[in-house]
C-alpha positions in Angstrom: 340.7 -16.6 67.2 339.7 -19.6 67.6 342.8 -21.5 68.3 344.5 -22.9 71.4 346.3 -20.7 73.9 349.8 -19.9 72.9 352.2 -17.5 74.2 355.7 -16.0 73.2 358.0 -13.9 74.4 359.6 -11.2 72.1 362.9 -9.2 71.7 361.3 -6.2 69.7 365.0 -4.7 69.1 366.8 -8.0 68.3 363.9 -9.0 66.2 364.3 -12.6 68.5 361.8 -14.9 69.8 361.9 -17.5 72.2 360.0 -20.7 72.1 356.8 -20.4 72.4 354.7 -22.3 75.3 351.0 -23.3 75.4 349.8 -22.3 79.0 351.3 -19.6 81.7 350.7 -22.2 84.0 353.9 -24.1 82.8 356.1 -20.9 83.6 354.7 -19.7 87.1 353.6 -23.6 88.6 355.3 -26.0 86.8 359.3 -25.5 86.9 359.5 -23.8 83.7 362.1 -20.7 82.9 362.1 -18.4 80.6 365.9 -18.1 80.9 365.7 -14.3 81.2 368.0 -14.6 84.3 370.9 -16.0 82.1 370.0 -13.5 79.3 369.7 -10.3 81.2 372.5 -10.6 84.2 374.9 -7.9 84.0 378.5 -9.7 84.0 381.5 -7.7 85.6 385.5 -8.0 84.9 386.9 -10.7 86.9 388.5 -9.6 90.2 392.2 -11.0 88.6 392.0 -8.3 85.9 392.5 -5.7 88.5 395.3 -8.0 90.0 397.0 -7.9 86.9 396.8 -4.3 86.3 397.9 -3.6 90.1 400.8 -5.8 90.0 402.1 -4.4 86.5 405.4 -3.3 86.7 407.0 -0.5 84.6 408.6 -1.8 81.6 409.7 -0.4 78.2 407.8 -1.9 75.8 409.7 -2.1 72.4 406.6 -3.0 70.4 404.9 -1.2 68.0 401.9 -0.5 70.2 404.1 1.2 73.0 404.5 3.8 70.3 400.3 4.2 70.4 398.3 6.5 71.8 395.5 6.3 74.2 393.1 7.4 71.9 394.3 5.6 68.9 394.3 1.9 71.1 390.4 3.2 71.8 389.9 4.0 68.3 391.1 -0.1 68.0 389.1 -1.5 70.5 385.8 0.6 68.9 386.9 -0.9 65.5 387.0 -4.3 66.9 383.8 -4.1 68.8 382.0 -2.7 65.7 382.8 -5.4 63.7 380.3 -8.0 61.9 383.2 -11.0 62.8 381.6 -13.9 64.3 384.6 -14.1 66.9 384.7 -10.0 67.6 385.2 -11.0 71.3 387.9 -13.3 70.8 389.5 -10.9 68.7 389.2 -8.0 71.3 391.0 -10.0 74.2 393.3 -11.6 72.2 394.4 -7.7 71.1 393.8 -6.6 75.2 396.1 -9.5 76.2 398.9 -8.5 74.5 400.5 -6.5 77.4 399.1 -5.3 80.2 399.4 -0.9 78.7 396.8 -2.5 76.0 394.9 -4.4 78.9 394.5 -1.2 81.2 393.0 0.9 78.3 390.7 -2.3 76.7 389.1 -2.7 80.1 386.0 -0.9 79.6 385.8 -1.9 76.6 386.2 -5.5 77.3 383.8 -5.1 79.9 381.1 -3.1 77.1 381.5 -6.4 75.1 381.1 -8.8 77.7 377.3 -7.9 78.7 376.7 -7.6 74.7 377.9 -11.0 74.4 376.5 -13.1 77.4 373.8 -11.0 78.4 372.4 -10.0 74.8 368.9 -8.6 75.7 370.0 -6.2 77.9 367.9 -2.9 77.2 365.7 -4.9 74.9 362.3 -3.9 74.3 360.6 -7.0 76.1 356.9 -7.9 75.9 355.6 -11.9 76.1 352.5 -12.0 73.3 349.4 -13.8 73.0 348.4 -15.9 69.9 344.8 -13.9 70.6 346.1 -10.7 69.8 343.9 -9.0 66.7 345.4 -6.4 64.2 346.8 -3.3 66.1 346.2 -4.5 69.0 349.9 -4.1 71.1 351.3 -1.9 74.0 351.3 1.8 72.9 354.3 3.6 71.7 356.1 -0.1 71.8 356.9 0.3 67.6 358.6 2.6 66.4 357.0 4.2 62.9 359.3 2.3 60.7 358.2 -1.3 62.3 354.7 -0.4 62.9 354.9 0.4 58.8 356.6 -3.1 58.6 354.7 -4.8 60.3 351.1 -3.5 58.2 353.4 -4.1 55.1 353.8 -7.6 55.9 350.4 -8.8 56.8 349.0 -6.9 53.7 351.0 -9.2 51.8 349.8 -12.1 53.5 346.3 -11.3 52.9 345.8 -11.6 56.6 342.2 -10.8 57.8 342.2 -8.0 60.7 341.0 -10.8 63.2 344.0 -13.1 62.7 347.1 -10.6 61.4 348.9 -9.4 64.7 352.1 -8.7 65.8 352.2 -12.3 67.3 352.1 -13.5 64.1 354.8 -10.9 62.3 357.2 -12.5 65.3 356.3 -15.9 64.8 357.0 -15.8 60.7 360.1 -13.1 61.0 361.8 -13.0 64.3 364.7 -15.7 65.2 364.2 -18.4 67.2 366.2 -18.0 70.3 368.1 -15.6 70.9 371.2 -16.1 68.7 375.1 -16.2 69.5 378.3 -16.1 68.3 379.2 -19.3 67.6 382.6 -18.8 66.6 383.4 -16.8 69.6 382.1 -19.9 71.6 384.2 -22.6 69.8 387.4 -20.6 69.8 386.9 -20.7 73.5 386.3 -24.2 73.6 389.2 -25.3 71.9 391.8 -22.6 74.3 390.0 -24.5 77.4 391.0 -28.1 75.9 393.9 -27.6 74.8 395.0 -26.0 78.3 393.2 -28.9 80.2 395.2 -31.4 78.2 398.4 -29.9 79.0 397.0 -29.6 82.9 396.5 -33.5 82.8 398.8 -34.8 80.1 397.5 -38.7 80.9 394.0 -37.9 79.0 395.6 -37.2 75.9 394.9 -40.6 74.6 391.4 -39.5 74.6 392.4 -37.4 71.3 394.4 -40.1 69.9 397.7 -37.7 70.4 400.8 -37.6 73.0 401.5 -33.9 73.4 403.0 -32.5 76.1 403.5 -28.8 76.9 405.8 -26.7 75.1 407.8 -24.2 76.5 406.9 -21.7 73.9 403.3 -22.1 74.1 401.7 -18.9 76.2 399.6 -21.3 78.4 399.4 -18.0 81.1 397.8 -16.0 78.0 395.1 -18.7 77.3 394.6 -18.7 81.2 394.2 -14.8 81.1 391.8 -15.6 78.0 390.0 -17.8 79.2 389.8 -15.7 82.5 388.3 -12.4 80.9 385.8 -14.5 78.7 384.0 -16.4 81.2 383.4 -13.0 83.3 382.7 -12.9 86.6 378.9 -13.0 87.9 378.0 -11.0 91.0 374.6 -12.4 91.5 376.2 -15.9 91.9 377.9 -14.6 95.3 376.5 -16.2 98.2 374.3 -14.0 99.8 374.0 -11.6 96.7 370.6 -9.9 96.5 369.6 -9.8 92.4 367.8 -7.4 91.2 365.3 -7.3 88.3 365.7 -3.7 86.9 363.0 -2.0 84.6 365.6 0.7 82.5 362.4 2.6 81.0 360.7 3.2 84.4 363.6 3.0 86.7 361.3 0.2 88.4 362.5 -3.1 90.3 362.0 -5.9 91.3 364.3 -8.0 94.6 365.1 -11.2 94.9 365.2 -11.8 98.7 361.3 -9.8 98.6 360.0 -12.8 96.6 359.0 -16.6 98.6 361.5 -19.2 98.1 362.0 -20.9 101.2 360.0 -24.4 100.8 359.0 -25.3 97.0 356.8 -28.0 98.0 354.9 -26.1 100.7 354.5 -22.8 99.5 355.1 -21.1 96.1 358.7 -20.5 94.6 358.5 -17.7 92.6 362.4 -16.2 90.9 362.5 -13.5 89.3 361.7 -14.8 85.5 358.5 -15.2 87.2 358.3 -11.6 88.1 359.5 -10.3 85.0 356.4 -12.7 82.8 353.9 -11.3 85.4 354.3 -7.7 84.4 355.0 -8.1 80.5 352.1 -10.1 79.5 349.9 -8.5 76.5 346.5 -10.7 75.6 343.6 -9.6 74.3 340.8 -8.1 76.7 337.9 -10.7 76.7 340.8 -13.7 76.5 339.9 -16.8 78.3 343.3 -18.2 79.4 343.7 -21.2 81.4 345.3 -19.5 84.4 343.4 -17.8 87.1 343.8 -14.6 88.2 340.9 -12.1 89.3 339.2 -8.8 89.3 342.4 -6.1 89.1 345.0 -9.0 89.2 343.5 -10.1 85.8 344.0 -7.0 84.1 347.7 -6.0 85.8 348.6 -9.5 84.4 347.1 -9.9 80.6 347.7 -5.9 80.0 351.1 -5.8 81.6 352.6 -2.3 82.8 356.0 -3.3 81.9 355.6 -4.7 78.0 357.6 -3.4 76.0 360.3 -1.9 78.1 363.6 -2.6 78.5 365.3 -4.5 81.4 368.9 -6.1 82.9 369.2 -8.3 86.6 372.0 -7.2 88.5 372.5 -7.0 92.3 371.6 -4.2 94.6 374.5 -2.4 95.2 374.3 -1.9 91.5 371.4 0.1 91.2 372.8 3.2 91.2 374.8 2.2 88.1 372.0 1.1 85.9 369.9 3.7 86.7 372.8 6.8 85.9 372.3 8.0 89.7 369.1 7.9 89.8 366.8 6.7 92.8 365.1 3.2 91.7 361.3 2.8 92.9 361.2 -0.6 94.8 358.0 -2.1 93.2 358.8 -6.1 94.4 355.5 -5.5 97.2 353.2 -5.4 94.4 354.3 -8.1 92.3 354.5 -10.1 95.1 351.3 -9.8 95.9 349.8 -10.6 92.1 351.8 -13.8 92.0 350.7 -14.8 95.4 347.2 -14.0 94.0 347.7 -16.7 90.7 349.2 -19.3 93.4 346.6 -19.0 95.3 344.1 -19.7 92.7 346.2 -22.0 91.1 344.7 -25.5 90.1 345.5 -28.3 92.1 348.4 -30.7 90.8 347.3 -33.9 89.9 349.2 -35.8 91.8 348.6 -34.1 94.8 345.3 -34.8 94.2 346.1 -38.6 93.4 347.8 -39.0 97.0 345.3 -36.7 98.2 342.4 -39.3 97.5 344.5 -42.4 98.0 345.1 -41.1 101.7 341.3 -40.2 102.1 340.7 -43.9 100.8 342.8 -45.7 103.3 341.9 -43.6 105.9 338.3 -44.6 105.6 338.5 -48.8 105.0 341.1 -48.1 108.2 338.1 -46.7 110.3 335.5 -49.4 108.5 338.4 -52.2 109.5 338.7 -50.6 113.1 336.7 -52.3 116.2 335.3 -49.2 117.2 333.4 -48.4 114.0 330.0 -47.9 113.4 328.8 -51.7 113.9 329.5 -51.1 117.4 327.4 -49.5 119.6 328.4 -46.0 121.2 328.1 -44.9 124.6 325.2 -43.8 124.8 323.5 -47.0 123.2 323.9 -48.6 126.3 322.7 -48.4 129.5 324.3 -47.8 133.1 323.4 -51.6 134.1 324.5 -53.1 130.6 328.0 -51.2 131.4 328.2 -52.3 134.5 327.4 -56.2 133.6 329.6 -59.0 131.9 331.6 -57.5 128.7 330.3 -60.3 127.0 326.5 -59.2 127.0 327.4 -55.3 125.9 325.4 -55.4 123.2 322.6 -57.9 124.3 320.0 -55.0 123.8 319.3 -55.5 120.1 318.8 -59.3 120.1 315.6 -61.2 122.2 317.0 -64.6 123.1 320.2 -62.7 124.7 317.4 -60.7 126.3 315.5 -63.6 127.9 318.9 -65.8 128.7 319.9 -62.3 130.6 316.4 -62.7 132.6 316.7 -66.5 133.3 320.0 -65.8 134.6 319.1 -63.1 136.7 316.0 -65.0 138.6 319.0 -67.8 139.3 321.0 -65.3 140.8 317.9 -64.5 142.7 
């Protein structure tokens, strides 16, 4: 195409994009993330939701919701869930906190719009693009007939040539940038944690201008129990929790603890983002991209196996859960072995090679500074006798008037 080497990875089902980087390099060498660890981890309920529950004593309730049925609070919660509010999560715990009956049928439903809020391309059709892609050319089967009729409907209209209209470019002109969020949900949250941190230390409140002090009849338990139940609870953040990078559409994954992480500066650091990009990449066939990668690496890498399916990171003893029973195939080996294949080929950093050189440099005007360099004789430049004479005629060989002085001297002796 022409143009400089550009990549992009692509939500196909949230019609999202995230920004776009020049070089793979940057991702797999030079500290960058794709943040797919923070986008596709799995969060659970928070252990104290199961306190509460256990610890929830039998009481009447004389509300109006004690009168409700099991079904009709689901019915609620599915109403709530479904809804195009920018604070539908908000609105759901603020409804499940009402009293604990309410919480202990809202669980699963709290928990179904948790992932859908902080991990939000769960089960996403995932594939990282190439600005060198041509016309048609994507991972089969990855559009479904309605986008694929979209997508040739939209470049028709933008008079794009065959060699420069691809599905890149559809992303790039009508996908979001980022993946996007519920703002409202986030600054309803904000405010609860504020406004319970100024009552927890009353002396900052003169950061806000204001002198208020709890009041008995504000529910400062329920904005705990919010607060609680919004922030989730992350297995893979326990120490000693083995994440797992789970391919949904194969029943494929990826381990953690299989991939090297134990010196950065010695060896390669790989997490799994890295993983994940090395099996989703889609380029076109004859692309010259900066990174290296040979022979069958090369095409496992720019042809990925996994673009275009869908994915999550949870931990281990989870598997069985995202894969509905079934038995995962552990392919972490393999992708292992094609990023230890791009490391090794990868191209020296230049300051390595700066301290490199500078250390080569010193080490030779160190040996050209040294006495025993080369403007001294060796060994075997001298003889037995020289050796065995005065150390201040060890090197009388090479000039004529030390020679004859060394002659005089040695008739006087005689």
């Amino acid at each position: 195409m022409g143009n400089e080497e550009g990549w992009m990875l692509v939500n196909i089902d949230r019609k999202e994009r995230s920004d776009g980087f020049d070089h793979l390099e940057h991702v797999f060498f030079n500290g960058r993330t794709l943040q797919c660890t923070k986008w596709l981890t799995l969060p659970t309920m928070t252990r104290k939701m199961d306190q509460w529950l256990a610890s929830r004593k039998p009481v009447v309730q004389s509300g109006s919701f004690s009168k409700l049925s099991v079904e009709l609070l689901d019915l609620i919660f599915e109403h709530l869930a479904a809804s195009t509010s920018g604070s539908r999560l908000t609105e759901m715990i603020f409804f499940a906190i009402t009293c604990t009956a309410v919480l202990e049928v809202g669980e699963r439903h709290l928990l179904r719009a948790l992932r859908a809020y902080h991990a939000y391309w769960v089960r996403g059709r995932l594939v990282c693009l190439s600005n060198s892609l041509t016309w048609g050319d994507f991972p089969m089967g990855l559009l479904t007939d309605t986008e694929t009729h979209e997508l040739e409907t939209a470049l028709f209209d933008w008079n794009c040539e065959e060699e420069y209209g691809s599905l890149y470019e559809f992303a790039l002109k009508r996908y979001d940038n980022c993946p996007t969020h519920q703002e409202d949900d986030r600054e309803v949250a904000f405010d609860l944690r504020q406004r319970l941190y100024h009552a927890e230390h009353p002396t900052s409140m003169h950061m806000y201008k204001r002198n208020r002090v709890p009041a008995s009849g504000e529910p400062w338990d329920d904005i705990r129990r919010f607060l609680n139940i919004y922030h989730a609870q992350w297995p893979t953040a326990k120490k000693d929790a083995i994440s797992v990078l789970c391919n949904l559409s194969k029943t494929e994954y990826v381990r953690s603890d299989r991939l090297p992480k134990d010196n950065p500066s010695d060896g390669p650091w790989f997490e799994l983002d890295s993983a994940l990009l090395s099996r989703i990449c889609w380029c076109g066939d004859d692309e010259d991209v900066s990174i290296r990668c040979e022979g069958e690496y090369r095409e496992r890498l720019m042809r990925g196996s996994w673009a275009g399916d869908r994915f999550c990171i949870t931990t281990l003893d989870m598997l069985e859960e995202v894969f509905n029973g079934k038995e995962g195939k552990d392919v972490s080996e393999e992708t292992l072995a094609l990023l230890q294949h791009i490391w090794t080929l990868r191209p020296n950093d230049p300051a390595e090679e700066k301290a490199e050189q500078e250390g080569t440099s010193t080490k030779s005007q160190t040996i050209e500074d040294s006495p025993d360099s080369d403007d001294t004789p060796s060994e075997s430049e001298t003889s037995t006798e020289d050796t065995s004479s005065d150390d201040s005629s060890s090197d009388d060989t090479t000039n004529d008037e030390d020679t004859s002085s060394e002659e005089s001297l040695d008739n006087d002796n005689a």
